[in-house]
PyMOL commands that place a pseudoatom at each C-alpha (Angstrom):
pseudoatom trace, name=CA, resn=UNK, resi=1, chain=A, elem=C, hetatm=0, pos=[107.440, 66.807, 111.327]
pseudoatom trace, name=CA, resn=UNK, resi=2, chain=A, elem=C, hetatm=0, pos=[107.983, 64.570, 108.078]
pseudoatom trace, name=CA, resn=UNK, resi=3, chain=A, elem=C, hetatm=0, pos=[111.307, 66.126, 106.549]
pseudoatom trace, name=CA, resn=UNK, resi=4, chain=A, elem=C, hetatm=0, pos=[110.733, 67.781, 102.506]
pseudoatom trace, name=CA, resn=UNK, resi=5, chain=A, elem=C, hetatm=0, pos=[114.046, 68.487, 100.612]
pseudoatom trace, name=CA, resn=UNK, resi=6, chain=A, elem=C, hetatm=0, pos=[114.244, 72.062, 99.469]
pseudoatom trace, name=CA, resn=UNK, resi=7, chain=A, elem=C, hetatm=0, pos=[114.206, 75.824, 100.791]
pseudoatom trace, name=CA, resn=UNK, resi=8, chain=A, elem=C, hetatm=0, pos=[111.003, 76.740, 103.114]
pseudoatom trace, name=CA, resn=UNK, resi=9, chain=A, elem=C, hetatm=0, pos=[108.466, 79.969, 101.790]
pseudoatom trace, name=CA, resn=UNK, resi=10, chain=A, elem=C, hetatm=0, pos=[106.876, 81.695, 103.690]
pseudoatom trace, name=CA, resn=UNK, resi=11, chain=A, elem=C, hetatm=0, pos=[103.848, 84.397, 102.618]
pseudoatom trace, name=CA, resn=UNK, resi=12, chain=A, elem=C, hetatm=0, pos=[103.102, 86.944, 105.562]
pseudoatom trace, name=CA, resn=UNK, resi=13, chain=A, elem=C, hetatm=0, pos=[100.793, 90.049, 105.422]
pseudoatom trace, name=CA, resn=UNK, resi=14, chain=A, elem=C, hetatm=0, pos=[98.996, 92.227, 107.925]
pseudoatom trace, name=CA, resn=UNK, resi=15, chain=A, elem=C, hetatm=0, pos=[95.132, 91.708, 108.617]
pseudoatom trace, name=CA, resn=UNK, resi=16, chain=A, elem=C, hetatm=0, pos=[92.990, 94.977, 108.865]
pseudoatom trace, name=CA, resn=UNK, resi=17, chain=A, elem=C, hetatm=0, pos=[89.924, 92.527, 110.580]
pseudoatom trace, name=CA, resn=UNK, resi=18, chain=A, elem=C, hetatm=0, pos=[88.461, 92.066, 107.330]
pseudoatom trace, name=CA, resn=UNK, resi=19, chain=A, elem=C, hetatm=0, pos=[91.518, 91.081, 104.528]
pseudoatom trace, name=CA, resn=UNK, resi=20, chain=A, elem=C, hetatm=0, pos=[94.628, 90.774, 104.370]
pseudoatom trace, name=CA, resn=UNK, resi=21, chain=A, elem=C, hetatm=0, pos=[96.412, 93.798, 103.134]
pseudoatom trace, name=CA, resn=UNK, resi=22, chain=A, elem=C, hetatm=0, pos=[99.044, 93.889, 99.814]
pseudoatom trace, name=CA, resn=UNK, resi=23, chain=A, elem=C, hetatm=0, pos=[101.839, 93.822, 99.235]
pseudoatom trace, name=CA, resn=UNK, resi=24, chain=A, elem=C, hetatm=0, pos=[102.760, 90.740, 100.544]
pseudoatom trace, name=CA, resn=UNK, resi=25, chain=A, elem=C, hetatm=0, pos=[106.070, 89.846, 102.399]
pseudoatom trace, name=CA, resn=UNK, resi=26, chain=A, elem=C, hetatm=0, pos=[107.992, 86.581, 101.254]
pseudoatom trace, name=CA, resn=UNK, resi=27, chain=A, elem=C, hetatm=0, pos=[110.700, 85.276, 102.847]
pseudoatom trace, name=CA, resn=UNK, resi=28, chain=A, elem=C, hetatm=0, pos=[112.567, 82.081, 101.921]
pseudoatom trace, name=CA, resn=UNK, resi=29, chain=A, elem=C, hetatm=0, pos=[114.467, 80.353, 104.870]
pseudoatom trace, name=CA, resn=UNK, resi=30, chain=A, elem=C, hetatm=0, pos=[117.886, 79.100, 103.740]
pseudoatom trace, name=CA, resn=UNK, resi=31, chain=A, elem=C, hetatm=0, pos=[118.709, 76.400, 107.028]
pseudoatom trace, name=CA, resn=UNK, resi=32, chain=A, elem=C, hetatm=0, pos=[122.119, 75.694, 106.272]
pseudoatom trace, name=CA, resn=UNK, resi=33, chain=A, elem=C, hetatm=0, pos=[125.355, 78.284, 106.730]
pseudoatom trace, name=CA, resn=UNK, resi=34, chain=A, elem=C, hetatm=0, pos=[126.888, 77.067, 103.728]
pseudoatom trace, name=CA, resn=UNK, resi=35, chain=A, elem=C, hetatm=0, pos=[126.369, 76.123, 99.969]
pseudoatom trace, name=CA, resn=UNK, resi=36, chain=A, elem=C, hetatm=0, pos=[125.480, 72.740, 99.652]
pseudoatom trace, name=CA, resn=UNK, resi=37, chain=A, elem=C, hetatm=0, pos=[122.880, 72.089, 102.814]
pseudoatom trace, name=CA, resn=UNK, resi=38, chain=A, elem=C, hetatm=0, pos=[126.115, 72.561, 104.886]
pseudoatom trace, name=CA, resn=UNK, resi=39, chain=A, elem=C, hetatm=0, pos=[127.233, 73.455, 108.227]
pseudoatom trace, name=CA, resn=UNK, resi=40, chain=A, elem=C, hetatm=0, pos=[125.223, 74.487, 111.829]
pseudoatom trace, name=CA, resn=UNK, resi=41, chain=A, elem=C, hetatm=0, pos=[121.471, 75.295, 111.362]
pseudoatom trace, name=CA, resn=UNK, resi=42, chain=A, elem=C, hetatm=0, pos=[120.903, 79.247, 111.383]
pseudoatom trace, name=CA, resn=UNK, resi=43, chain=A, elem=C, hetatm=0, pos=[117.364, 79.718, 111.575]
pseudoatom trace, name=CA, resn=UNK, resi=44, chain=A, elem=C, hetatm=0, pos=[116.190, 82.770, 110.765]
pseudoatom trace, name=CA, resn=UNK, resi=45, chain=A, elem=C, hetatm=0, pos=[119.829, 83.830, 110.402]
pseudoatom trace, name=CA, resn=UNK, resi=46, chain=A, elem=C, hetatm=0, pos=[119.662, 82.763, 106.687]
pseudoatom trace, name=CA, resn=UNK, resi=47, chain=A, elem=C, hetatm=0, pos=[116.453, 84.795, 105.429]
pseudoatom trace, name=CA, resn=UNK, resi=48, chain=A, elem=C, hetatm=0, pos=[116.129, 86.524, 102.551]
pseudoatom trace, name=CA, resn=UNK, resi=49, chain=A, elem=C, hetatm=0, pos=[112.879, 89.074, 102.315]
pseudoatom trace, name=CA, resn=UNK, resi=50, chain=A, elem=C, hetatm=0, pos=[111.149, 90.853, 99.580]
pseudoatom trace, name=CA, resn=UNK, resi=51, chain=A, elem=C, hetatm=0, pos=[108.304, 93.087, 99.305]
pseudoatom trace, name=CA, resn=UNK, resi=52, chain=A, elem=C, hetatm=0, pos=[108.682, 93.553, 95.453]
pseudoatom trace, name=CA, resn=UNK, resi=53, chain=A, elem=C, hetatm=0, pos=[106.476, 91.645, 92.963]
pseudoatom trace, name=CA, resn=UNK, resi=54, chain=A, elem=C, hetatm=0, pos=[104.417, 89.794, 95.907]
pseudoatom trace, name=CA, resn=UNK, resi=55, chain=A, elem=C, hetatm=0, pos=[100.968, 89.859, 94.270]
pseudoatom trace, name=CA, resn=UNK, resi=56, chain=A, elem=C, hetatm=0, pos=[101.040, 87.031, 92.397]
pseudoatom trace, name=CA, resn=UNK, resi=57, chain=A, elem=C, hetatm=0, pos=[101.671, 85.035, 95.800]
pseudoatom trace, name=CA, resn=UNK, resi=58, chain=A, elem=C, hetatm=0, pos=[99.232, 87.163, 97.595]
pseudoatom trace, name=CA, resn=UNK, resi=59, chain=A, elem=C, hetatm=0, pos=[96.311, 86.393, 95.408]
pseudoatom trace, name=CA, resn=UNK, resi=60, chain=A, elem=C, hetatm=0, pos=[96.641, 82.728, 95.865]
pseudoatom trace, name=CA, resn=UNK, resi=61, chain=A, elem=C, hetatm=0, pos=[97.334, 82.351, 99.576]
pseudoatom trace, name=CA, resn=UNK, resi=62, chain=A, elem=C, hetatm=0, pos=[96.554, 85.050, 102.446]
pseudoatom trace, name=CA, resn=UNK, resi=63, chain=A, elem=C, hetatm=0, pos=[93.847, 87.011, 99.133]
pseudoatom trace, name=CA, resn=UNK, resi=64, chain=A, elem=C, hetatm=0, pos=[91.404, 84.198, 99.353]
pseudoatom trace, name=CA, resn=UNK, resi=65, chain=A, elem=C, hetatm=0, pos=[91.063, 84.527, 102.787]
pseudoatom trace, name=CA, resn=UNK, resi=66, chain=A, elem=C, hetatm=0, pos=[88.953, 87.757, 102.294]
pseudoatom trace, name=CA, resn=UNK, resi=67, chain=A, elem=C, hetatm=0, pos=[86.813, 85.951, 99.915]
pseudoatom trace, name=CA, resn=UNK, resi=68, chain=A, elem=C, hetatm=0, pos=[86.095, 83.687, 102.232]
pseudoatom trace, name=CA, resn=UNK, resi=69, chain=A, elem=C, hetatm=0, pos=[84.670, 85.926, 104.773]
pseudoatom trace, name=CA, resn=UNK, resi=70, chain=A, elem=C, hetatm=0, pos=[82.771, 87.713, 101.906]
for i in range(1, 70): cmd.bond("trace and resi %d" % i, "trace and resi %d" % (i + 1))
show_as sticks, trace
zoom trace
């Protein structure tokens, strides 16, 4: 995997067979224990999760997925 400097996020929803339902859940994976890109690799250790004001993500990732199938 070809390495990008910066924090990972990630979009996540669950699918009723037909779209993907709202709100979203985005999560932003923070590799490093410290400040600074610092210290062992945690993983999912370091992720920080929000439900709140999602839709604006939503509709331009998982939300064209339904219209896709339409």
């Amino acid at each position: 995997m070809q390495y990008v400097e910066g924090v990972e996020m990630g979009v996540g929803a669950y699918f009723d067979g037909e779209k993907f339902l709202a709100p979203s859940c985005l999560d932003w994976e923070h590799k490093r224990f410290f400040p600074g890109d610092l210290g062992e690799l945690t993983y999912e250790m370091g992720t920080v999760v929000t439900y709140q004001r999602t839709q604006h993500f939503h509709d331009r990732t998982l939300g064209r997925f339904g219209e896709a199938a339409a």
